[in-house]
C-alpha positions, 0 to 999 in steps of 0.5 A: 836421493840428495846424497850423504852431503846434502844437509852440509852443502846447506847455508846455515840459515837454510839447515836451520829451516829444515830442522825447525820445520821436521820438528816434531813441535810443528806438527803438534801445538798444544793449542793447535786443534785437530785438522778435521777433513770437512774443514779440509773439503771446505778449501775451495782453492785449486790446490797442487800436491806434490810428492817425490816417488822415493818419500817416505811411505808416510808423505804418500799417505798424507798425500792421497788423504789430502788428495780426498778431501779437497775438492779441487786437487791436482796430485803430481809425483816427481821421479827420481826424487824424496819429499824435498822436491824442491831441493832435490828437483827443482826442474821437475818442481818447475815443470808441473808447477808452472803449468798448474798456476798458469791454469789457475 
């Protein structure tokens, strides 16, 4: 979806980002407890899911369990695109997100 290139057409400061938020350390704190779904369902904020149809099936699941627990949710899938939408399709993140903040 990004090309064979992509992380190289990086600025340094952006790759070390992505490095640092796909490391396994950030998902898995030692002093980080589990996220438990009643603690998800009490978020009462409108919230906005977005996935990519090409993410990894891994993104798709998390997606659909968040997309169940919160009670104010909006899930969207961008074509055409991983789970770097932003990167990847920033048009199409546009195109749903301004909708979605101007409705809330």
């Amino acid at each position: 979806m990004l090309g064979p290139d992509w992380f190289a057409q990086m600025t340094p400061d952006r790759f070390a980002a992505a490095v640092h938020n796909s490391s396994p350390g950030e998902f898995v704190r030692p002093n980080m407890g589990a996220i438990d779904e009643a603690d998800v369902a009490r978020m009462d904020v409108p919230t906005m899911l977005v996935d990519g149809d090409a993410s990894p099936a891994f993104f798709a699941h998390l997606s659909t369990a968040l997309e169940r627990a919160l009670p104010d949710t909006r899930r969207v899938t961008v074509a055409g695109t991983s789970h770097l939408v932003p990167e990847a399709a920033p048009d199409g993140l546009l195109a749903v997100l301004v909708p979605f903040l101007d409705a809330t």
